[in-house]
N, C-alpha and C positions, 0 to 999 in steps of 0.2 A: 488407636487414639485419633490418628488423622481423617480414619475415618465417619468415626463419630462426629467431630469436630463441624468436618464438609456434610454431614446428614443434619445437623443443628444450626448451620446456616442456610439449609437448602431449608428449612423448617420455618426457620426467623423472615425471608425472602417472602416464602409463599403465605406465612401469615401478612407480613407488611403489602402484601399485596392486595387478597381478601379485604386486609383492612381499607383500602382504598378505594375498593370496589364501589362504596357507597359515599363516594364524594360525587358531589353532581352540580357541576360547571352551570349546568342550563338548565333546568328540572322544565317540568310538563306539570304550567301551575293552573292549565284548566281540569282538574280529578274535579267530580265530585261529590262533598263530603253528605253522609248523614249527622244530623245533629245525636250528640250521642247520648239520652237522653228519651226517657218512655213514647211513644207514639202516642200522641194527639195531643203533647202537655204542652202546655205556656212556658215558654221561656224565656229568661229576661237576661239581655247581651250585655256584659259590663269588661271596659277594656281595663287589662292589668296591666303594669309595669313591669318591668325585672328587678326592683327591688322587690316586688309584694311575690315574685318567683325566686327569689334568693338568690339572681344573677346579677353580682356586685362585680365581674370582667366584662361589662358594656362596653366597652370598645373593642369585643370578638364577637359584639350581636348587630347582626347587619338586617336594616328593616323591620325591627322587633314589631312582632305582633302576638299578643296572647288574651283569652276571654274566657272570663268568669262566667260558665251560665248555670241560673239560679232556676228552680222552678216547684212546686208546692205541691206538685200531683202525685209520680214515685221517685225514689229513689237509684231506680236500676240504671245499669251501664251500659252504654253497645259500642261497638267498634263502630266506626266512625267510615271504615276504608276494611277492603282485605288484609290482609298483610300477616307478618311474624311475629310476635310476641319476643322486643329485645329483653326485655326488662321487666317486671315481674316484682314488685316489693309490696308492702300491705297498704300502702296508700298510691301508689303510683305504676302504670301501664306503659310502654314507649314499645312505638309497634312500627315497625320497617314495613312499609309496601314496596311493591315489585318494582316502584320506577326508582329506590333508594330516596324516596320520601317518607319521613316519621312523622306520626304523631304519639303528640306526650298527652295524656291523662294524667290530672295532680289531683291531690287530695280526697283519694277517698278513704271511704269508709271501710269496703275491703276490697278484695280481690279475688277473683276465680279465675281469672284467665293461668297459665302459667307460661314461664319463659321455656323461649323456643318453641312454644305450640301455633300453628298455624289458625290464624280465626279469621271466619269472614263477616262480610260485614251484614251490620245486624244482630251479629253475634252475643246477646250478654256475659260482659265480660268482668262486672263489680257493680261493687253499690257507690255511689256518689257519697257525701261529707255529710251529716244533717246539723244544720244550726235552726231548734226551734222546730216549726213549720216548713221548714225550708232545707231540700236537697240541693247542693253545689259541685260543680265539676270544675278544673281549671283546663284548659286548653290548650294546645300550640302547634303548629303545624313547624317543619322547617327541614331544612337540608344543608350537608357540609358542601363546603366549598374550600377549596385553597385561600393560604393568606398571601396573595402576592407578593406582598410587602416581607415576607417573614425572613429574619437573617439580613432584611439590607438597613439601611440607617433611618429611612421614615416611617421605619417598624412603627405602629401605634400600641402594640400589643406585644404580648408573647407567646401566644397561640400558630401553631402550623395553618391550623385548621379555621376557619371562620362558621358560625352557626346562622345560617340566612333564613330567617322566617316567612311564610308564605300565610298569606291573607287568606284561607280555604272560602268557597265558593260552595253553600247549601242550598239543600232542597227545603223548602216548606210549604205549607200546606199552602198560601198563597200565592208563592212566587217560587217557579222551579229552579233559579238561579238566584241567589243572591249573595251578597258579601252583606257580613254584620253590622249596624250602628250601633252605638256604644248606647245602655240605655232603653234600646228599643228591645219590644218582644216578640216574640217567632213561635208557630205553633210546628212541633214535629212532623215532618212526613218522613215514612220509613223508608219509601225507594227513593233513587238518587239518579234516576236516569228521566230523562222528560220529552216529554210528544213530544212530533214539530212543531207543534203549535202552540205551546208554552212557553 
């Protein structure tokens, strides 16, 4: 019995630890991202809230950033980044890249990727939402982090863990680097790596 015991905490240890593995202090927030979203289509950048993502514990989202993009050409999905496939349900993708950076894909229409399958990027991985004329993805980049505060009296939350969103930096067909405006439209490019001279 004692033995088992000391093998079920050596179990409980080495999963809390795995689990920890993807907490990231300092992330590496120049990646960058493919629009995930068919190649050559118009897309149009609309920023979300965390109510319109269902995230009513806003005081454990640190820097929220998420974007609505909308666009009228197809449907299809791509991975955005290499990475692992956390999460897998019929409307929703959350994929862990190697620096323990995720992104979340919301609302689609289906899904092919499956959990735990390794995709790379480019990858079609679902179909986007369709309202109308119109295909939609929700977005999010972000990374855990510790809650400093957790367990002392200026706690604001009650979260260990804090969710700190990262503004991702895309390629497109005009500009090989860019961060989003809210509003504005962006034409897909599929690579994500840019001359020097871009």
């Amino acid at each position: 019995m004692k033995r088992v015991l000391i093998t079920l905490s050596a179990l409980i240890c080495t999963l809390a630890l795995s689990a920890q593995t993807f907490v990231v202090e300092n992330p590496q927030t120049d990646a960058v991202y493919r629009l995930p979203l068919a190649k050559g289509a118009q897309v149009v950048a609309t920023s979300l809230t965390p109510v319109q993502l269902g995230l009513a514990r806003s005081n454990n989202l640190v820097n929220f950033c998420a974007w609505e993009l909308t666009t009228t050409k197809d449907g299809a999905v791509f991975a955005p980044r290499a990475g692992v496939v956390e999460e897998a349900s019929e409307s929703r993708i959350l994929i862990r890249h190697e620096d323990g950076i995720y992104t979340s894909l919301r609302g689609l229409e289906s899904v092919s990727a499956t959990q735990g399958a390794e995709v790379k990027k480019g990858e079609e991985i679902g179909t986007a939402g369709k309202n109308g004329n119109k295909w939609s993805v929700w977005m999010e980049v972000f990374h855990m982090k510790k809650n400093e505060a957790y367990g002392t009296a200026t706690q604001s939350g009650n979260s260990e863990l804090l969710k700190q969103y990262i503004n991702p930096i895309f390629t497109t067909r005009n500009k090989c680097k860019v961060l989003l405006t809210d509003g504005n439209s962006y034409t897909v490019k599929a690579r994500t790596w840019c001359w020097p001279w871009e």
